[in-house]
C-alpha positions in Angstrom: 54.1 102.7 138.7 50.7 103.4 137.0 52.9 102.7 133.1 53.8 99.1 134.5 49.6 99.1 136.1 48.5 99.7 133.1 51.1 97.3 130.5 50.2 94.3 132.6 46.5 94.3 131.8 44.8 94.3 128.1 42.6 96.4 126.4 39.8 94.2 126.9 40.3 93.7 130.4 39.9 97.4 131.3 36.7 97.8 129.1 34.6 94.9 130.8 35.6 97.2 134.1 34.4 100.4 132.7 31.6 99.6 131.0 29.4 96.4 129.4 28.0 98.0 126.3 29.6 96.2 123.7 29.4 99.1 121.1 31.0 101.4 123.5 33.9 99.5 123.9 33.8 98.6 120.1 34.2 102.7 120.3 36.8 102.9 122.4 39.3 100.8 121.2 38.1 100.8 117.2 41.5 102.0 115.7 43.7 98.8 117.4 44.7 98.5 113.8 47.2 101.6 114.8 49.2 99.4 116.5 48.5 96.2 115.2 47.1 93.8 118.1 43.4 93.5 119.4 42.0 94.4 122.4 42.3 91.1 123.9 46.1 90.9 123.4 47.5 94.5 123.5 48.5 96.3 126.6 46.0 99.2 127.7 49.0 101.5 127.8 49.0 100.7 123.9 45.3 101.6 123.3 45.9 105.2 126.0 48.6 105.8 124.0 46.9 105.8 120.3 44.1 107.4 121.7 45.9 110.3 123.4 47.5 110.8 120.0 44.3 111.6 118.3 42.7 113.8 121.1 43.0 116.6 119.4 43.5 114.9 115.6 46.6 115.1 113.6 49.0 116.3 110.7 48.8 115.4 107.3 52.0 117.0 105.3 51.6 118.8 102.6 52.7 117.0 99.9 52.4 113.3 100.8 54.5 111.4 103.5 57.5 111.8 100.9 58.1 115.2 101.9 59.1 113.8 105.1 62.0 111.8 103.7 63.2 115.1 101.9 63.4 117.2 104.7 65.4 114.5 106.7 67.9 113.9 103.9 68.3 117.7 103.1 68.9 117.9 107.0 71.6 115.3 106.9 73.0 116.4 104.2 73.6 119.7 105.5 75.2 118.5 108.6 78.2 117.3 106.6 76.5 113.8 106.3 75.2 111.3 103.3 72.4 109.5 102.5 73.4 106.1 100.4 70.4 104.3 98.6 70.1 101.4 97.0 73.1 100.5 99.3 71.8 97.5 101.5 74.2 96.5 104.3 75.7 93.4 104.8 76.7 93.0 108.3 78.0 95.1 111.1 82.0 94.8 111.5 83.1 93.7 114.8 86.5 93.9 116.3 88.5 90.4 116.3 87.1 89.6 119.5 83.8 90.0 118.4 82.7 92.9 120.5 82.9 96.1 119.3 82.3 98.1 116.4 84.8 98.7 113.6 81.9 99.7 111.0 79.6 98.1 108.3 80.2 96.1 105.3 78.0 96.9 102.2 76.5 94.2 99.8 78.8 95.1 97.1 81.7 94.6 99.6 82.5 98.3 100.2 83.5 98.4 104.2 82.9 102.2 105.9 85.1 101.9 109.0 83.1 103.5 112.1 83.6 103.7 115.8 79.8 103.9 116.3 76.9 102.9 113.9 73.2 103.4 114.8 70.9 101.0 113.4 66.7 101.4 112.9 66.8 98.0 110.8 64.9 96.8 113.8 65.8 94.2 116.5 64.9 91.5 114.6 67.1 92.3 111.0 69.8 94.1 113.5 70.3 90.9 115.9 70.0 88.0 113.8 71.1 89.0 110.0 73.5 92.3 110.7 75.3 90.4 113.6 76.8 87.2 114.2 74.7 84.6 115.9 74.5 84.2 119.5 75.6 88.2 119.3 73.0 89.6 121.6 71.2 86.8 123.6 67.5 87.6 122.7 64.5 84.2 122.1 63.1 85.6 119.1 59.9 83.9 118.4 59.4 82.4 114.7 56.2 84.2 114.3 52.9 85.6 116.3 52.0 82.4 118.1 54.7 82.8 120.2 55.8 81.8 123.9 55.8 83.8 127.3 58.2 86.1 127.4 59.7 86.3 123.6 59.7 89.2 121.2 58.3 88.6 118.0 57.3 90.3 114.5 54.1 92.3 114.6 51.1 91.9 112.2 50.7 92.4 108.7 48.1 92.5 105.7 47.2 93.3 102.3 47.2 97.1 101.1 45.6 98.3 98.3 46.0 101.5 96.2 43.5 102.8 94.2 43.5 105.6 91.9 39.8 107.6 90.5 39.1 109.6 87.9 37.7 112.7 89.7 37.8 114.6 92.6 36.5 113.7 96.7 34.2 115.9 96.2 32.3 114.6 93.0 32.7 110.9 94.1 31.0 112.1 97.8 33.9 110.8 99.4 34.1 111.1 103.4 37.2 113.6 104.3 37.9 111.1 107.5 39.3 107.6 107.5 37.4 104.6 108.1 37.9 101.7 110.2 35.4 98.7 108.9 34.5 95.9 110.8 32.1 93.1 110.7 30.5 93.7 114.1 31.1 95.4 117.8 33.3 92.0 118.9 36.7 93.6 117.4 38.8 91.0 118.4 36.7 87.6 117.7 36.5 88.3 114.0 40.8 89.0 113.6 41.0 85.9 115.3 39.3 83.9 113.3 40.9 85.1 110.3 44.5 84.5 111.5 43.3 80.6 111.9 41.7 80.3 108.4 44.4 79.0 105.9 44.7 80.5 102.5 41.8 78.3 100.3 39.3 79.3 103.0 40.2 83.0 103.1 39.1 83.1 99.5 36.2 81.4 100.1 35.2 84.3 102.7 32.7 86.8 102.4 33.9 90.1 101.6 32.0 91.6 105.1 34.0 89.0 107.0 37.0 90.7 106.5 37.5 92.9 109.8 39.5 95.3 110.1 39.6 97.4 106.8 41.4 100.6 107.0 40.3 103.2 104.3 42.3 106.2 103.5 42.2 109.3 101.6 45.1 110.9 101.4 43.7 113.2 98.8 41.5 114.9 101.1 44.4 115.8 103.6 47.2 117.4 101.3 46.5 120.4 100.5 48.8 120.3 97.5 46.8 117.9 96.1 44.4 119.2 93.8 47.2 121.5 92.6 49.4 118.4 92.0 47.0 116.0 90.7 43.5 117.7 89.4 40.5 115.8 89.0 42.2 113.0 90.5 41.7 111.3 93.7 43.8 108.4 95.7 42.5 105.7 98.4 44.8 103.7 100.7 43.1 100.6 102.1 44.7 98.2 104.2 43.0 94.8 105.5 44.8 92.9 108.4 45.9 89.3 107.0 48.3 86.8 108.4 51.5 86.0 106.7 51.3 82.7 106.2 49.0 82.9 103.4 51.7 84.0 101.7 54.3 82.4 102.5 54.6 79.8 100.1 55.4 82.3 97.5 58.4 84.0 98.9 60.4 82.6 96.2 61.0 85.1 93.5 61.5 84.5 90.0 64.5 87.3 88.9 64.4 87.0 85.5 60.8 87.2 85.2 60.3 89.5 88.2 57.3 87.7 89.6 56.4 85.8 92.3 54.4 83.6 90.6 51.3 84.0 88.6 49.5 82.4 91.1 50.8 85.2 93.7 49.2 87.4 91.5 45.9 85.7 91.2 45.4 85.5 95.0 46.6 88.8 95.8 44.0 90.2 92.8 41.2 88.0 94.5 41.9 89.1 97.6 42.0 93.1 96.4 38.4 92.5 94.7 36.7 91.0 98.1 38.2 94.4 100.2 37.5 96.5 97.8 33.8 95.1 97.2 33.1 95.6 101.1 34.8 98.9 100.8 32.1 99.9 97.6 29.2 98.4 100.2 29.9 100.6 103.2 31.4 103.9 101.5 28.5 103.4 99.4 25.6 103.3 101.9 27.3 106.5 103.1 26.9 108.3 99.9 30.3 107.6 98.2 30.1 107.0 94.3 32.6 104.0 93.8 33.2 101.6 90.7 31.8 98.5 91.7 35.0 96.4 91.0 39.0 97.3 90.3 38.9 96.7 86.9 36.7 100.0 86.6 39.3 102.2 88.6 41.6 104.5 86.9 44.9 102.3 88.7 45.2 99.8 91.2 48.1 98.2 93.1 48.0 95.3 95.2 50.9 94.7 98.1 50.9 91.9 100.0 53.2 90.9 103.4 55.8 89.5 100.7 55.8 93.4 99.1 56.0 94.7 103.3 59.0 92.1 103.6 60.7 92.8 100.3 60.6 96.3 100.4 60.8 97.2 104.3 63.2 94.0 104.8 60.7 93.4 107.8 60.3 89.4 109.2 57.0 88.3 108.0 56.0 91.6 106.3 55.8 92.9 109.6 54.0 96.4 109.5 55.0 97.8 113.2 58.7 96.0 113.7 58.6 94.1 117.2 55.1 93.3 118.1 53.1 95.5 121.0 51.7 92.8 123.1 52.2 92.0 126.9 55.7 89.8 126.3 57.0 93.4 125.0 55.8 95.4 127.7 56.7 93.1 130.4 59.3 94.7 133.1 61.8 92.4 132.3 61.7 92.9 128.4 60.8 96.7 128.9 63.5 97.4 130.8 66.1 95.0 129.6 65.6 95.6 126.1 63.8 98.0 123.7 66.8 100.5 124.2 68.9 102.6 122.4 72.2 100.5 123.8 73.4 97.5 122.9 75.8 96.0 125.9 77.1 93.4 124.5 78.3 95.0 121.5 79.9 98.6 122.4 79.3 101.3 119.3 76.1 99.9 118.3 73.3 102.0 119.2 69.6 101.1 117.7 67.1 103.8 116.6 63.8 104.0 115.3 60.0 102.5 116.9 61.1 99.3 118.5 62.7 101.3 120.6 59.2 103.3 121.6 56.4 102.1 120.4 55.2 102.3 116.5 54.4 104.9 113.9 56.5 108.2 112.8 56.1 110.1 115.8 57.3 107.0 118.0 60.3 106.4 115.9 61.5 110.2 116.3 61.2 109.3 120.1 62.9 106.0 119.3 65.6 108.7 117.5 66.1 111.0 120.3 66.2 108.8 122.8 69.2 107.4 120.8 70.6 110.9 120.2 70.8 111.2 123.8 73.0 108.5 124.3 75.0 108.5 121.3 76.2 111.9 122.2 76.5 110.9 126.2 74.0 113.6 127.8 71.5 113.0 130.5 68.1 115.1 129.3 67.2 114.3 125.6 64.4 116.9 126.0 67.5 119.3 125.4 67.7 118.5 122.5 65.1 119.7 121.1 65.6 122.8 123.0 68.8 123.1 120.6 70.7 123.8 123.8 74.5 122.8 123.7 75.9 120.3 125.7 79.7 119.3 127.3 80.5 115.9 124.9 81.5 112.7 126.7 84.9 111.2 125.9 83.4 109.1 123.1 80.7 111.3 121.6 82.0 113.0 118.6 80.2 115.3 116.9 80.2 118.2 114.0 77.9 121.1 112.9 75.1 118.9 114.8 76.0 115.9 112.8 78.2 112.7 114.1 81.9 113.1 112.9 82.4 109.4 113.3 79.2 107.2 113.0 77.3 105.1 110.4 73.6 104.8 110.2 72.0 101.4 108.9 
């Protein structure tokens, strides 16, 4: 079929056939950074897909992204269920035979018995820390340099928030987002960062760093300037590899650091995006302080903030990774899925089900619906239509009677 047509070839591939001007394919596939791999390793399906999104442009919510997490717990809530935080799971209870689901097992040793638990942890978290090993028979690769055929953690980066004194409008800030890159060859320059080691990506010129997201989430709410007058925010992302940073995943608990060398490179790092950020907004007409420490606030995360704080392998920003292994019939159909065969009651949720970003994971979530609660269309359910249960699917006031989210 034309999906499988389209999976098997990459983003680059399909340009050189349409056209040989490099800065209209630069054009075409400049917001990669949406789904995390370049041209010449994603699936064009990937690229169609991001693009299709933004057509007709998007939604911001008024607010922040925030409100989105309130509505969903006030939702849940509602239907009789409960949102735990600060609660992080310890495994997923299996029966004595070591195949079904009895439940979950908290960190503090609390057990919540349940004859189905959804999980959008992610593949990764879900397979090898939540289950037993040798569970679910799926090659994980160790990291992006992986092997035909295995599934393996996306990419990652630096993100830094900054916080001005005054409003977009005074500092002539753009009301679109920005995608920076060092020339028309998207791919060549990513590359060449993911093969530098740590000393030499300190060394590099702030223009070689390609991609740069820039964000202005200020410019979108429109509770904003109600919220937080004379104030403006910036999100800024700039694609790194993880193991930069991986010799500081220890963590010092009584000092709650990383290291103070962490902190240096993650600062130096900050100034050298944030200086090409200044250069380009700049020659646009922006009015930025030339260097952090003239900001109102900054904060620096790095892939050791995504993995702390996400619990994603290798600070991975978009769970499983969208390149032509995932996307490959026998992975595809096998399994990014919402059931789990070898291990009856455990259902998984959320974008590695789909693809990534919010309004994949609500597919990844209704696809899940659909066969938690054993019907054959989950378009129904948005419908709000109501529908004959299975002998399994339990349900009450639209909310499972019986079931445990991780």
């Amino acid at each position: 079929g034309g999906f499988h047509k389209w999976s098997r070839r990459t983003t680059q591939q399909v340009l050189e056939k349409l056209t040989k001007d490099k800065e209209l394919q630069a054009l075409l596939a400049y917001n990669w950074g949406d789904y995390g791999v370049t041209p010449d390793r994603s699936p064009f399906v990937c690229q169609a897909f991001a693009a299709t999104h933004y057509l007709n442009g998007a939604y911001y919510p008024n607010g922040g992204p925030s409100e989105i997490t309130k509505r969903v717990c006030k939702m849940i809530n509602n239907c009789g269920g409960k949102v735990l935080v600060s609660a992080p799971v310890k495994r997923i209870m299996l029966d004595k035979k070591g195949r079904k689901v009895e439940g979950v097992e908290m960190m503090d040793g609390n057990k919540i018995k349940a004859k189905k638990v959804v999980s959008d942890a992610g593949f990764i978290n879900t397979f090898t820390k939540l289950l037993p090993p040798d569970t679910v028979n799926i090659d994980f690769a160790k990291d992006d340099r992986a092997t035909y055929g295995k599934l393996h953690p996306s990419t990652t980066g630096i993100n830094l928030f900054v916080g001005l004194k005054g409003d977009h409008k005074s500092l002539h800030l753009p009301e679109s987002q920005y995608w920076i890159y060092l020339s028309n060859e998207l791919s060549e320059a990513t590359r060449k960062i993911e093969k530098m080691s740590l000393d030499e990506g300190l060394k590099m010129d702030p223009r070689d760093f390609s991609p740069i997201f820039v964000g202005i989430p200020s410019t979108k709410d429109k509770s904003w300037s109600r919220e937080h007058p004379d104030k403006t925010g910036l999100e800024i992302i700039a694609f790194v590899p993880y193991h930069w940073f991986k010799q500081y995943e220890s963590f010092n608990k009584e000092e709650k650091t990383h290291g103070f060398e962490y902190e240096t490179v993650k600062r130096q790092l900050a100034e050298k995006v944030w200086a090409r950020v200044v250069e380009v907004l700049g020659a646009a007409g922006s009015q930025l302080p030339t260097n952090l420490d003239e900001v109102d606030h900054f904060e620096v995360g790095s892939p050791i903030s995504f993995k702390h704080y996400y619990q994603s392998e290798h600070g991975a920003f978009y769970g499983l990774d969208h390149n032509l292994n995932r996307f490959e019939a026998r992975n595809f159909y096998l399994r990014p899925r919402p059931e789990v065969p070898e291990v009856p009651g455990l259902f998984m949720s959320g974008q590695d089900i789909t693809g990534d970003g919010f309004v994949n994971a609500m597919g990844g979530g209704l696809l899940c619906a659909q066969k938690v609660l054993g019907i054959r269309n989950p378009i129904s359910l948005l419908r709000g239509e109501e529908h004959q249960e299975d002998e399994d699917a339990q349900s009450v006031q639209g909310g499972l009677l019986d079931g445990y989210s991780v």
